[in-house]
C-alpha positions as CSV (number, residue, x, y, z in Angstrom):
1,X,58.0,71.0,-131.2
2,X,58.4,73.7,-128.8
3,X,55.0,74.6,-128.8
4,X,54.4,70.5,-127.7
5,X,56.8,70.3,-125.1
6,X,55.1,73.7,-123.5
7,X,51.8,71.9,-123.7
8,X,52.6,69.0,-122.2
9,X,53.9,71.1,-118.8
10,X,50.4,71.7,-117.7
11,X,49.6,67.9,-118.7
12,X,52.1,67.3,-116.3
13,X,50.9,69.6,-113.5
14,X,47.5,68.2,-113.9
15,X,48.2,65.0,-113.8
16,X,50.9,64.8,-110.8
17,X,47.6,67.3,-109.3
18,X,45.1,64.8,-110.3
19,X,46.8,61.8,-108.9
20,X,47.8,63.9,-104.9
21,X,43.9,64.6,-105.1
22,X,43.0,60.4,-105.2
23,X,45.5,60.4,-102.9
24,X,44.3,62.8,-100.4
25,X,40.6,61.6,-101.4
26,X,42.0,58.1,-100.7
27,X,43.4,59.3,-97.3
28,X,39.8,61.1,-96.8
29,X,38.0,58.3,-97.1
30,X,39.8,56.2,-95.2
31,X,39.6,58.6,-92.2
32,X,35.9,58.4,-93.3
33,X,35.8,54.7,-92.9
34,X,37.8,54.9,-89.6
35,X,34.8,57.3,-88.4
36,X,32.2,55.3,-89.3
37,X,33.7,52.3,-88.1
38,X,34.3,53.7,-84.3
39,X,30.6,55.1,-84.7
40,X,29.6,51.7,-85.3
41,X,31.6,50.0,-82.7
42,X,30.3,52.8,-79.9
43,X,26.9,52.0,-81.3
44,X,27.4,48.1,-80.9
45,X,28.6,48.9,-77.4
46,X,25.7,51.1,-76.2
47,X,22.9,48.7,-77.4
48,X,25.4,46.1,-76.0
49,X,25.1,48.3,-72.9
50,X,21.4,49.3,-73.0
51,X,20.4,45.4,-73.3
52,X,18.2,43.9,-70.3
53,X,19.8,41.6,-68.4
54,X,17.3,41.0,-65.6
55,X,13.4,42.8,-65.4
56,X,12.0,42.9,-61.7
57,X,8.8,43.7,-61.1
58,X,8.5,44.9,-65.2
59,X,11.7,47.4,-64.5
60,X,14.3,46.6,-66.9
61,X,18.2,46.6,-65.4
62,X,20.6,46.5,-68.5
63,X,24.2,45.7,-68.6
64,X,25.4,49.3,-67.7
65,X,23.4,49.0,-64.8
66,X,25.0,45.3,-64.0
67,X,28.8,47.3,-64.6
68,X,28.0,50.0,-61.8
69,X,26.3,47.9,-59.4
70,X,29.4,45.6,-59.4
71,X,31.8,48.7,-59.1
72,X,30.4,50.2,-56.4
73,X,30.5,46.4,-54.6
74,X,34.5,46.3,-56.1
75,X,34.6,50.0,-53.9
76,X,33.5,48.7,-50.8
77,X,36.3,46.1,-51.1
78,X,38.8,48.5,-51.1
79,X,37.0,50.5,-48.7
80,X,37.2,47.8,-46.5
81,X,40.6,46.9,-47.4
82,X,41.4,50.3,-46.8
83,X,40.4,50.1,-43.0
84,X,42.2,46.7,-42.5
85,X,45.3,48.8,-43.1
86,X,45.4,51.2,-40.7
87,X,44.3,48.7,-38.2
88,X,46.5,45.8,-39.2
89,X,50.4,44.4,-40.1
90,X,52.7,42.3,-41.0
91,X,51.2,38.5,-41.4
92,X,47.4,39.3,-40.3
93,X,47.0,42.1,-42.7
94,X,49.0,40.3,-45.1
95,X,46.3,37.5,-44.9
96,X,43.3,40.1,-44.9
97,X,44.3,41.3,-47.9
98,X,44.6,38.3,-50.1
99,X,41.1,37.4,-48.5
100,X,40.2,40.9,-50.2
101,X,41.9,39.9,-53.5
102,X,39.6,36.8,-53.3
103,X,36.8,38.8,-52.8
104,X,37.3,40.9,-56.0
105,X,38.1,38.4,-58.2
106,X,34.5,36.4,-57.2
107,X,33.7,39.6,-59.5
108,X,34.9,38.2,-62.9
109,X,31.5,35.7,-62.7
110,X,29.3,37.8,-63.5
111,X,26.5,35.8,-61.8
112,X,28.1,37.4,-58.3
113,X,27.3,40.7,-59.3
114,X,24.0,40.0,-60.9
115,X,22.8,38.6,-57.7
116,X,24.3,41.4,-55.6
117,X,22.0,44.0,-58.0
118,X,18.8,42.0,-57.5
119,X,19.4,41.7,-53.8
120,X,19.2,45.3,-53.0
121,X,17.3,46.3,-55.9
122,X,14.8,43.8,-54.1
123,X,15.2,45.0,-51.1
124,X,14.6,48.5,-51.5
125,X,11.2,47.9,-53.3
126,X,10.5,45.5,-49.8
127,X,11.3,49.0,-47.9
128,X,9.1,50.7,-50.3
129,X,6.0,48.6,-49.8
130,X,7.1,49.4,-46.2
131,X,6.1,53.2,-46.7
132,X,10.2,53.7,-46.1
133,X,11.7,56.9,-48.3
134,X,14.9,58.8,-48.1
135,X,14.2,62.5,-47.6
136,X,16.4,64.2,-50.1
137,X,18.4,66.4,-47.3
138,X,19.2,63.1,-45.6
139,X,19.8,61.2,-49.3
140,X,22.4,64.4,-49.6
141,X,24.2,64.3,-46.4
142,X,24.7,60.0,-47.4
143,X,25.9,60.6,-50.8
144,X,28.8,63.4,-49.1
145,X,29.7,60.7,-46.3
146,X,30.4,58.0,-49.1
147,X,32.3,60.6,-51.5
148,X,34.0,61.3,-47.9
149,X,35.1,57.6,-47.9
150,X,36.4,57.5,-51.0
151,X,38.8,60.4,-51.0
152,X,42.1,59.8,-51.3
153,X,41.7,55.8,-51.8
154,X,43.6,55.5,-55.1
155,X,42.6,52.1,-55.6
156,X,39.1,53.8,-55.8
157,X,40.0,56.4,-57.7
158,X,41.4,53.9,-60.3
159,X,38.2,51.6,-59.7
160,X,36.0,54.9,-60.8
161,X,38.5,56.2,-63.6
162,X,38.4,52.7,-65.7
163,X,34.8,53.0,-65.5
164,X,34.4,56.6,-66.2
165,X,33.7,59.6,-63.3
166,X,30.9,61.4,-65.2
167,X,28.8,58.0,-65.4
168,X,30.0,57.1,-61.8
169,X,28.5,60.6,-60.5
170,X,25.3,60.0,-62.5
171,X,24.2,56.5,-61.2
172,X,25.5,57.2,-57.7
173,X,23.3,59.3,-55.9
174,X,20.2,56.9,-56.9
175,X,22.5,53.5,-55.7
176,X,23.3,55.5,-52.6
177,X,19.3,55.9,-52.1
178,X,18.2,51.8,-53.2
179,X,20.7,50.7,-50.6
180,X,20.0,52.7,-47.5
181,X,16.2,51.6,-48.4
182,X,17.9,48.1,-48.4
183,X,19.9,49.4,-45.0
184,X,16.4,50.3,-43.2
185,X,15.1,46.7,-43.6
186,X,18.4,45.2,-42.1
187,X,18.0,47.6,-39.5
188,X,14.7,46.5,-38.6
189,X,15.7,43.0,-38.2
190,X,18.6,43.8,-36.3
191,X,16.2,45.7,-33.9
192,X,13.8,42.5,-33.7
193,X,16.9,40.0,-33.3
194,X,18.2,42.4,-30.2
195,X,14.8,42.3,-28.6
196,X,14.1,38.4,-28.9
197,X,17.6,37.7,-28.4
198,X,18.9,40.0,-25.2
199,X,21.8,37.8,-24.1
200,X,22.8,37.0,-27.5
201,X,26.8,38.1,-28.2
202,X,27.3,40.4,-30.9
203,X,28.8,37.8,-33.6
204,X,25.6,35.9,-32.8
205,X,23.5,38.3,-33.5
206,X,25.4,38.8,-36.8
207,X,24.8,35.2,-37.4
208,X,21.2,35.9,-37.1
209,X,20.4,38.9,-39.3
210,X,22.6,37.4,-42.1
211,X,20.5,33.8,-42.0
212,X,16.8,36.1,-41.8
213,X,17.9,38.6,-43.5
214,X,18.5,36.0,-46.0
215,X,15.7,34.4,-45.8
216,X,13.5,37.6,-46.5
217,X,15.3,37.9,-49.5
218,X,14.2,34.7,-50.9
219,X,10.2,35.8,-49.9
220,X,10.7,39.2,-51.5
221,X,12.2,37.6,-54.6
222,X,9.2,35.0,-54.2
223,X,6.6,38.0,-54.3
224,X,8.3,39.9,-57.2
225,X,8.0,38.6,-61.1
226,X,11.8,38.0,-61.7
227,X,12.9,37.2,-65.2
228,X,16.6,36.6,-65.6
229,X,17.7,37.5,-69.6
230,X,21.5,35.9,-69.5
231,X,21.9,32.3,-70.8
């Protein structure tokens, strides 16, 4: 009998041994599952991301793209918002800056920001066919004056956090370039506008570039093969 109960020590061990390796396998695999389950989800979110939304001219613009255009138009909100308080107070700035809420929350449709992206992807390829390019010293000094802008505006900083900073930095310098493309063809009209319209006061001269500048949006988008992928 003694000889049994000494045997059935290492029974024991092995057992209570047997059943904390399940366990720890159980806990192993479930860390496992966890993995592959994130894996999965990241992967569902980057083809998510990577899907076409809108091809102009044969050049796809995916989701991701549709996400940064509409931050950087959320930033100049606050950029604007952001001069309106230094220049403004009490009741007027008050009323300027629920105008700005307004603004931002036109953003939740994502129609708004869809349109926003084809306008000056549009319009930069209209500068383009105009023989208009950026020289990379000037594209440089651009991308430092907006990075200027943006210091120090927490709302901003917050904007470009939530999105992520290292994506932010990687599509910037190419939005920076598409829109002062988009910027020289403004310019241009503006130029016309003063010269046919000499008397004209400033705000009516505003008037006019936004109605033509308009306008030559709607024969660039007329000129371009535009296929719109949301339902």
């Amino acid at each position: 009998m003694k000889n049994r109960r000494w045997l059935t020590l290492p029974c024991l061990l092995l057992v209570v041994f047997l059943l904390a390796s399940c366990a720890s396998d159980a806990d192993s695999n479930e860390a496992v599952d966890k993995e592959v389950e994130n894996q999965a989800a990241d992967e569902s979110n980057q083809e998510e991301g990577s899907e076409s939304i809108v091809t102009i001219d044969g050049e796809d613009m995916t989701r991701d793209d549709l996400a940064f255009y509409t931050l950087m138009d959320k930033i100049k909100i606050e950029l604007n918002r952001a001069e309106d308080e230094e220049d403004l107070a009490g009741e007027e700035l008050a009323d300027k800056n629920a105008y700005w809420d307004e603004q931002l929350a036109q953003y939740e449709n994502v129609n708004i920001g869809l349109q926003s992206m084809i306008e000056i992807k549009s319009m930069s390829l209209l500068a383009q066919e105009k023989n208009y390019s950026v020289p990379d010293e000037k594209l440089e000094v651009k991308v430092e004056d907006f990075e200027k802008q943006t210091e120090g505006n927490e709302a901003v900083a917050q904007l470009i956090q939530e999105y992520g900073e290292k994506d932010y930095h990687y599509h910037l310098r190419e939005y920076v370039r598409e829109s002062t493309l988009r910027d020289r063809v403004a310019e241009d009209l503006s130029d016309d506008i003063a010269e046919e319209n000499p008397d004209a006061s400033e705000i009516e001269r505003n008037f006019l570039l936004n109605d033509e500048f308009e306008d030559l949006f709607m024969d660039q988008l007329a000129s371009l093969e535009v296929e719109i992928h949301l339902e």
